[in-house]
Each structure stands twice: as structure tokens, then as C-alpha cells.
N, C-alpha and C positions, 0 to 999 in steps of 0.2 A: 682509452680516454676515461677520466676519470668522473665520476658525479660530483655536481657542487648541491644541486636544488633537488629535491626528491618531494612527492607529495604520495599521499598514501591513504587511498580511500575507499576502504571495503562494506558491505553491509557487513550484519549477522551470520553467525557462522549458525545456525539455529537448534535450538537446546544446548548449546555450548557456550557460548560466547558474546555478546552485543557488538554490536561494530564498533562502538569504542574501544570495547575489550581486545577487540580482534587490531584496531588500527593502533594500538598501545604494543600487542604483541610484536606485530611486522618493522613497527619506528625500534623495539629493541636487538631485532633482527640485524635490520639493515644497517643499526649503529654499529654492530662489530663486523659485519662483510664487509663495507663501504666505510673507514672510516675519513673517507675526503670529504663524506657529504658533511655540508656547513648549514643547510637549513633544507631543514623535512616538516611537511606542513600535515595538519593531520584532520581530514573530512571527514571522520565517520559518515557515511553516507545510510540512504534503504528508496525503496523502490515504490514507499505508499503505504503497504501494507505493516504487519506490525513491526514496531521499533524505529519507525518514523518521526514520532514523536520524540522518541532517548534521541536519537539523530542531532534534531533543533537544540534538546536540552544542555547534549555537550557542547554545543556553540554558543551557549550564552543566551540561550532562549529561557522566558521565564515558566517556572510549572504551575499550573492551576490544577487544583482537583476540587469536582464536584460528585457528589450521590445522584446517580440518576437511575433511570426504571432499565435493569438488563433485558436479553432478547427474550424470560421468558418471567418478564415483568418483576422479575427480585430486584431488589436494591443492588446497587454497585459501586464500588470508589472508579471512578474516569480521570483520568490525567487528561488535558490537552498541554500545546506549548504556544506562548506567546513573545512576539519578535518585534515590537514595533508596536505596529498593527494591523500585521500578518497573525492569524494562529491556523497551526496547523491540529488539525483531530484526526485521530485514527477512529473510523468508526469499530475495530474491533475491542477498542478498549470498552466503546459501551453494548454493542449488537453483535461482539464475534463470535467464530464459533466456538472458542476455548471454553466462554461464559455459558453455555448450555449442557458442556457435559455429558452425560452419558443420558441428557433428559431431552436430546433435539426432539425441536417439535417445529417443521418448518412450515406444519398448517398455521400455527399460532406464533409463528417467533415475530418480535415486533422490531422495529429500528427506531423507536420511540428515543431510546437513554440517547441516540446519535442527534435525533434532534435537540433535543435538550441540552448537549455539550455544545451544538452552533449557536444555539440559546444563550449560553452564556459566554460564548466567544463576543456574540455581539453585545453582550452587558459589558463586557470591556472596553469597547470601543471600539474593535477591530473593524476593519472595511474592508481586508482582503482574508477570506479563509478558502487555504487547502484541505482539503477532505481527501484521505488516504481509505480506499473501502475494500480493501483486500482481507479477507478474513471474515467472511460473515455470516452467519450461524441464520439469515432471515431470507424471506420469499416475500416481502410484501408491498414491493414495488415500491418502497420510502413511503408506504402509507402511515406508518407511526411516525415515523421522520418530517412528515408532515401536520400531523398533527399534534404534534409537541411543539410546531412551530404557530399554532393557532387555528391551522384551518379545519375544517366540520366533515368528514366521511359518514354520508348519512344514509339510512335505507330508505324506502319506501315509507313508513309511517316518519320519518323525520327524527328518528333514531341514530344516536353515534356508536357508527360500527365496531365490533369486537377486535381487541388485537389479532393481527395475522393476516397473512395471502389469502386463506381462503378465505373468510368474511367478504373480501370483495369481491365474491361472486354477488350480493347483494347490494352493494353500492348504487344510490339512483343518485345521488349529486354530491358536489365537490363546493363546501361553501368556501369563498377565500375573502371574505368580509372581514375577521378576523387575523388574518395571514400577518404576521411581523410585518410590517412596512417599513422594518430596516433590509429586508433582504433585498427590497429592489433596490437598495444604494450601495449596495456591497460585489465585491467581485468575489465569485468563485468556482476554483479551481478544483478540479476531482483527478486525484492518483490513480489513472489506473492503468493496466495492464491487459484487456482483455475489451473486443471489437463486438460482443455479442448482441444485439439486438433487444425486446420485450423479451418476444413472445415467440413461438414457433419452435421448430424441429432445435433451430441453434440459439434459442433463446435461455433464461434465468432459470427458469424452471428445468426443461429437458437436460439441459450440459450440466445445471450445479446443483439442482435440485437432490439428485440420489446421491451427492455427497454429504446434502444435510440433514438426510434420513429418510429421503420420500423416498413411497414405494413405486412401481407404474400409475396403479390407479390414481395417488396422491399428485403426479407427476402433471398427468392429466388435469385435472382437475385445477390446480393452481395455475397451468399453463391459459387455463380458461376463463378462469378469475381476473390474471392479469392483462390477458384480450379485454375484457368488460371493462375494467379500472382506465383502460389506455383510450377505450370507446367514449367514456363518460368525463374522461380528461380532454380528448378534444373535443369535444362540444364545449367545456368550460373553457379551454382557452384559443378555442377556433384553429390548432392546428396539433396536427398528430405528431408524438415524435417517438414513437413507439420503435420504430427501425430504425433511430439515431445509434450509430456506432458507440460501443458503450452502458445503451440502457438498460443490459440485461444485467451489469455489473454488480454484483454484492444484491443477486436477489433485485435486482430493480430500483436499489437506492440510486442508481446513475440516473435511472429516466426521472423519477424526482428531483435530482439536482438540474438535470437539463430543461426541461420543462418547466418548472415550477420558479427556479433558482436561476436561470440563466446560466447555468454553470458549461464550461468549457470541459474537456478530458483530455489528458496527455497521459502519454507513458510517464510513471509517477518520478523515474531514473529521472527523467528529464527536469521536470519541473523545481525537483529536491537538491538538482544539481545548480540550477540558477539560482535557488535563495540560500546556497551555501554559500555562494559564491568559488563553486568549482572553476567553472569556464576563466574566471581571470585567476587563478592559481596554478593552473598549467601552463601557463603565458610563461615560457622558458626554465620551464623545467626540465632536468635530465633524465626523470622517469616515471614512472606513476606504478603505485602496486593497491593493488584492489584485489577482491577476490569475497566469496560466500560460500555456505557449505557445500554444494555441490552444483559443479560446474557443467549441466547436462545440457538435452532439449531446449527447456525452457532458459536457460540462460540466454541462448541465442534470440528469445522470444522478448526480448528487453528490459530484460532483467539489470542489474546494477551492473554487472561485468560488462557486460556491453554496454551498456549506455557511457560507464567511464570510459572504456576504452574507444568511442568514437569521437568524444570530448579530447582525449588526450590523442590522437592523431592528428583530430583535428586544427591542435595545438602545436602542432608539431613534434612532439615528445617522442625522443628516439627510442627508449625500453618500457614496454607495457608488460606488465607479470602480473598476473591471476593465482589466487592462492584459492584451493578449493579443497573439504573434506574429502572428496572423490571425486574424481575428474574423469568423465566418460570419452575415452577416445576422439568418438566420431567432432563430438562439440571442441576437444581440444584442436582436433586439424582446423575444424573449423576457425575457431580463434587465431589460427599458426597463419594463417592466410590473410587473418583482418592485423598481424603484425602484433599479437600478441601469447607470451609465451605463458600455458595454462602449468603449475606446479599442485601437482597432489600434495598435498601435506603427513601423509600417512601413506603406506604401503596396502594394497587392497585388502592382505591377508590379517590386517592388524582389526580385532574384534568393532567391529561399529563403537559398543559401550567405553572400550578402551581409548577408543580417538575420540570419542565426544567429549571424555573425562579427562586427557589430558590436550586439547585443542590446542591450548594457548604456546605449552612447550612446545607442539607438534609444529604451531604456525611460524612460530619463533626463529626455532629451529631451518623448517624449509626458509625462510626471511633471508636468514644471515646465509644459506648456503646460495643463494638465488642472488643477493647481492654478492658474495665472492665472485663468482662466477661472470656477472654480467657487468659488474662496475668497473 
């Protein structure tokens, strides 16, 4: 049987490609395997974290860029995207970890520039911002993120606390006199991917902490900080949300958006997929191809491959294909069972630098053999 409708919606293929770049290669793929198809629709899609943004921008989202303060207080150019009066921010465009470099400092890194980007999301107008926090170079429970948004982290003499996690080991109050009082008319949504808690053994600190350059001790010690921060936040707002699914995300910007922001957390697939308006573009389609650089573990963890392909089941869509740099067995059986068929793009032997450097041919290429074949 032949395809009429095809949609095609992959993230980043990462250091190679953008998902536009990536759903530009697969649409010229699939135009020579398939040439019955009559209309292929094209979602670059992402999962929250970086390219989130490019995502909105190739649909017609408008780009904003501001200078705000990076994670380790340098100046920074920030892109956010605006859709209406949706924008969505990546907080690693202003707080990731790319921005720090070979200089992480997760005692001091701040999530200040992230507030200052919601900052002027709401100088536009916007009433609904998603925040995508995957990528993030900080430790400091959205305490800069907060006070970029006006409220006071004070010590004991009545002092504004120092950028970073550890500083609020000395936090005695949390003034919110100050606080944007547009954030309480605003909805928002937080991209993520990850159920972690504050504080504790599977908290901010312990899981992501020695990724951003802490040592044990350092480890320690911020895990303790952000215990006190969480201590002195519920007395300020008379209820603890320190164990909320999510608050250990990006360093503890999730428990500040939960707590402070009222913000909601979804898997970020999900969220990116409703204001693209994924869900009604599978509505009778004959296939869907999706796919990112590598299709392992965490893909199954709800990542973009998955999250499209249970959109497009649930759509009824009879050929789901996954396009990935490398494609780890275990995760492909897996996908082969959820009714979708995982294609390596490159041969394992083929040099990593060589397949990152020719991705596009390599995706192209697998496209048009993967629609011969299945269309």
C-alpha cells in the first residue's frame, strides 16, 4: 500500500545537525523512496532542553534576543521564542552548561540570566511561558532565577546573598515584596525530563552535581544548602515542595518554578508536541519518521523518539521509523515492540567524527532506503 500523508518529526541529531536540518534531510529522503507521498509535513520537534527554542523558530515563532548575566555572571546574548503569547526559553541559553566552560563553578553558578529572559518574556506580554531546563551548568535551587525576578535572598544581617548554591547555606529570609506580580497571572510550564526531588541521596546536588564539577565534599555541602533554602522557603510560603517530582531538575530551577511560580512539569516531548501542534497532524497520516542522534536507554526515558512515537500510535499511524546516529540494540527491540522500526544511519564501524560530519547525507541516505522499502 502506498503513502499519501507522511509527517516527519525528529529532534537534533547533536553536534551535527538541528532538527530542522535533520527533518529537511529525511523529507528529501523520503521524496525519492516514496514518491506517492503527496503531502509531508515537517515538525522539527526537541524535548526541552537545548534546540527547543530553533524548534518554535522554524514554525513561525518570533526570535527575541536579550544580554543577560551567564551562569558565572559574564554577559551573554539569550535568544528566547515568541508564538502568540506563549514564549518558550531554554534556560541553557542563559544558565547552561556549554556557558561555563572549562570554568564550572557549581558553588557560584547562578540562574540569574534565566530569570531575566522570563523577565522579558513578560515585558512582551506573554501569559503562558514554557521553560525548557535541561542543560544546566547551576546548583542554586533558581535562587538567581529568582532574584532576577525581584525577590530579596537575605542573610542574617539583612544582606543580599552572593551568586550560587552555596551562599544559601546562609539564607535567613526570602523577601517576596518585590516579586514580579505578573508571575502570579501567568501560566507556567517546565520541560523536563527528570522526577528528582531537592535534596537527598537522589536529589540536584548528589545525581547532577559531579556532572557540573563538584567534588564529594562540594557535593555535600550544596546538598545542605539546598536542605536550608527549602527550610526557609517553606516557612515563607507555609508549604514545603522540596520532594515535588521534578525540583531537583537543572540544579533546583524546577523547585523554583514549582514553589514560587506555580509552575506545572511534563516530559518537555509532550508539552513541545502540543504547541506544535503534533497530535492533530498525525490525524491520518501514513507514517511518521522521527529520530536523534542516538537512540539508547534514555530514549526509552522519554525522550523525543518516544514521545512521537506514542502520539503517532496513538494516532493510529501504521509505519513509525526512527532515524538515530547509533542505535543500541537493546533500546531498538525495545522500540520493535512499541511498533516502531529503529534505523541506524551509519554503520557502527564508520569513525564517530565521520558520521557527525556527514549526518545529513548519512540521514538522507537511511530516509530514502527506509521509505523504499516500507512504502
Amino acid at each position: 500500500m502506498s503513502w499519501r500523508r507522511a509527517v516527519v518529526a525528529p529532534d537534533k541529531f547533536k553536534g551535527s545537525l538541528t532538527a530542522v536540518e535533520a527533518a529537511q534531510a529525511i523529507e528529501r529522503g523520503i521524496g525519492r523512496g516514496a514518491p506517492s507521498l503527496e503531502d509531508v509535513r515537517l515538525i522539527p520537534m526537541a524535548d526541552g532542553g537545548e534546540g527547543t527554542v530553533d524548534a518554535f523558530l522554524a514554525g513561525g515563532a518570533r526570535r527575541i534576543v536579550r544580554t543577560v548575566r551567564g551562569p558565572l555572571e559574564q554577559r551573554v546574548q539569550a535568544a528566547f521564542a515568541l508564538e502568540g503569547t506563549t514564549a518558550i526559553v531554554e534556560m541553557s541559553a542563559a544558565s547552561g552548561f556549554a556557558l561555563a566552560g572549562a570554568r564550572r563553578d557549581p558553588l557560584r553558578a547562578t540562574t540569574f540570566g534565566t530569570g531575566e529572559l522570563v523577565r522579558a518574556a513578560l515585558d512582551t506580554g506573554a501569559t503562558s511561558i514554557v521553560v525548557g531546563i535541561g542543560g544546566s551548568a547551576t546548583n542554586d535551587g533558581g535562587g538567581g532565577f529568582l532574584q532576577a525576578l525581584g525577590a530579596r535572598l537575605l542573610d542574617e544581617s539583612g544582606e543580599e546573598l552572593a551568586p550560587g548554591g552555596a551562599a544559601l547555606a546562609r539564607l535567613a529570609k526570602i523577601d517576596l515584596r518585590d516579586l514580579d506580580p505578573r508571575i502570579a497571572r501567568t501560566r507556567f510550564e517546565v520541560a523536563a525530563d527528570v522526577d528528582n526531588p531537592l535534596c537527598g541521596p537522589n536529589g540536584a546536588s548528589a545525581i547532577f552535581g559531579p556532572q557540573k564539577g563538584a567534588s564529594p565534599s562540594q557535593v555535600r555541602l550544596l546538598d545542605d544548602a539546598l536542605s536550608h533554602y527549602a527550610d526557609v522557603a517553606a516557612q515563607t510560603l507555609g508549604v514545603d515542595r522540596r520532594n515535588e517530582a521534578g525540583a531537583g531538575a537543572a540544579g533546583g530551577l524546577g523547585f523554583a518554578l514549582i514553589a514560587f511560580a506555580g509552575a506545572t512539569l511534563r516530559p518537555g516531548v509532550q508539552i513541545i508536541a502540543k504547541l506544535r501542534g503534533l497530535d492533530v497532524a498525525l490525524v491520518g497520516a501514513d507514517a511518521v519518521f522521527t529520530g536523534e542522534g542516538s537512540i539508547d536507554a534514555q530514549t526509552l526515558a522519554g525522550k523525543t523518539v518516544a514521545g512521537v512515537a506514542q502520539l503517532a500510535q496513538k494516532a493510529g499511524v501504521r509505519t513509525i521509523v526512527a532515524f538515530g546516529g547509533r542505535v543500541d540494540p537493546i533500546a531498538a527491540l525495545t522500540l520493535e515492540r512499541l511498533g516502531v522500526k529503529s534505523v541506524a544511519i551509519a554503520e557502527a564501524t564508520l569513525p564517530t567524527a565521520e558520521a557527525m560530519r556527514d549526518a545529513a547525507i548519512l540521514l538522507e541516505r537511511a530516509a530514502e532506503s527506509a521509505a523504499r522499502f516500507s512504502g
